[in-house]
C-alpha positions in Angstrom: 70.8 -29.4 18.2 68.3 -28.8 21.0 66.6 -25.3 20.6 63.8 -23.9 22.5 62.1 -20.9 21.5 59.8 -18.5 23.9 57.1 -16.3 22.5 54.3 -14.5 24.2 55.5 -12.1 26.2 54.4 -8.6 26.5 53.1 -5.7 28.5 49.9 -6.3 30.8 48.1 -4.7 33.5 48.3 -6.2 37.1 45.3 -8.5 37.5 45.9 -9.1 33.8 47.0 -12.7 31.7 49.2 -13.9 29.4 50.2 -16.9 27.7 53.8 -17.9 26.8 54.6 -20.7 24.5 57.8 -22.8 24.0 58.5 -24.4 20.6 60.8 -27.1 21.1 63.3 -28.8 18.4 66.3 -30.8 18.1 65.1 -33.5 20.6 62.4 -36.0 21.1 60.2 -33.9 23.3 57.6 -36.6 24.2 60.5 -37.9 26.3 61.8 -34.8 28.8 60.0 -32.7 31.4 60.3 -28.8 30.9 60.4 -26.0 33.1 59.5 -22.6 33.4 61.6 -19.9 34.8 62.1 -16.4 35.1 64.6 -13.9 36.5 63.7 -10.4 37.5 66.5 -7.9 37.6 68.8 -7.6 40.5 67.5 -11.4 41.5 68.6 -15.1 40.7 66.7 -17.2 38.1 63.8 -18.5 40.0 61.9 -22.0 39.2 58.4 -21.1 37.8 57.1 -24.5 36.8 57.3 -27.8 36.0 56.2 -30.3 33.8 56.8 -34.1 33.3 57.1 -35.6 30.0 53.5 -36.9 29.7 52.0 -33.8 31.2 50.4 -35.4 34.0 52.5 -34.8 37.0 53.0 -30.7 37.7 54.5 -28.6 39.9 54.8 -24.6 41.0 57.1 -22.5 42.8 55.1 -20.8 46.0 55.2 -17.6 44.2 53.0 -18.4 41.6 50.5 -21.6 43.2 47.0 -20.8 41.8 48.3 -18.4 39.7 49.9 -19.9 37.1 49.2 -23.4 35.4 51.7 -25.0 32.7 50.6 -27.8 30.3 52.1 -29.3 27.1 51.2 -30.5 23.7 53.5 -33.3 22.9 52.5 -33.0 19.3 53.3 -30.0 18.7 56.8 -30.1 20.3 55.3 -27.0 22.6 54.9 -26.2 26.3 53.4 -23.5 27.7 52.8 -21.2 30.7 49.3 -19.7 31.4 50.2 -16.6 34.1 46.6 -15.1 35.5 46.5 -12.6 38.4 49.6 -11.1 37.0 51.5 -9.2 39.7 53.9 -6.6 39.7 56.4 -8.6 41.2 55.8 -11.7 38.3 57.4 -8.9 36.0 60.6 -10.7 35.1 62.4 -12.5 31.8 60.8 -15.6 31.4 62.5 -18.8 29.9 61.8 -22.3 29.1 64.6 -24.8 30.2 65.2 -28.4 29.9 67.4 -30.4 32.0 67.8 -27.7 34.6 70.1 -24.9 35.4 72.8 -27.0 33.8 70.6 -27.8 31.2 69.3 -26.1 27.8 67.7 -22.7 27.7 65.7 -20.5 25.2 66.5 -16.9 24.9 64.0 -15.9 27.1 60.7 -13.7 26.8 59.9 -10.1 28.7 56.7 -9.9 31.0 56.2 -6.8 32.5 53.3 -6.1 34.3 52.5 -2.5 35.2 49.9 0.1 35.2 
């Protein structure tokens, strides 16, 4: 069965980074894009990022263009999110999807950026 696991999130100062990984399993991963997103509480789940299944086509939500970039290793079944700049506002649970909001989802990690 398809399972998508998030790691790397944490506490970090604004103006601070992170990295989030996404292990991937149950599915041939070299053949679906993935996609980053988040929700903060009191808001909808909000696209992040996306990435096609070779890794050479990207694209950002506004929020986060210039920010953010998210790449993939295809031989390591992993995708990740590099966040830099980190804002209050990007504090939010962030998850790893495939297929959309209709899709599959990982369990999601906590970012919380504060001073």
């Amino acid at each position: 069965q398809v399972q998508l696991v998030e790691s790397g999130g944490g506490l970090v100062q604004p103006g601070g980074s992170l990295r989030l990984s996404c292990s991937a399993s149950g599915f041939t991963f070299s053949w679906y894009a993935m996609s980053w997103y988040r929700q903060a509480p009191g808001k909808e789940r909000e696209l992040v990022a996306d990435i096609e299944n070779t890794g050479r086509i990207t694209s950002y939500g506004d929020s986060v263009k210039g920010r953010f970039s998210i790449s993939r290793d295809n031989a390591k079944n992993t995708v990740y999110l590099q966040m830099n700049s980190l804002k209050s506002e990007d504090t939010a649970v962030y998850y790893c999807n495939r297929g959309g909001i209709n899709g599959y989802w990982g369990q999601g990690t906590q970012v919380t950026v504060s001073s």
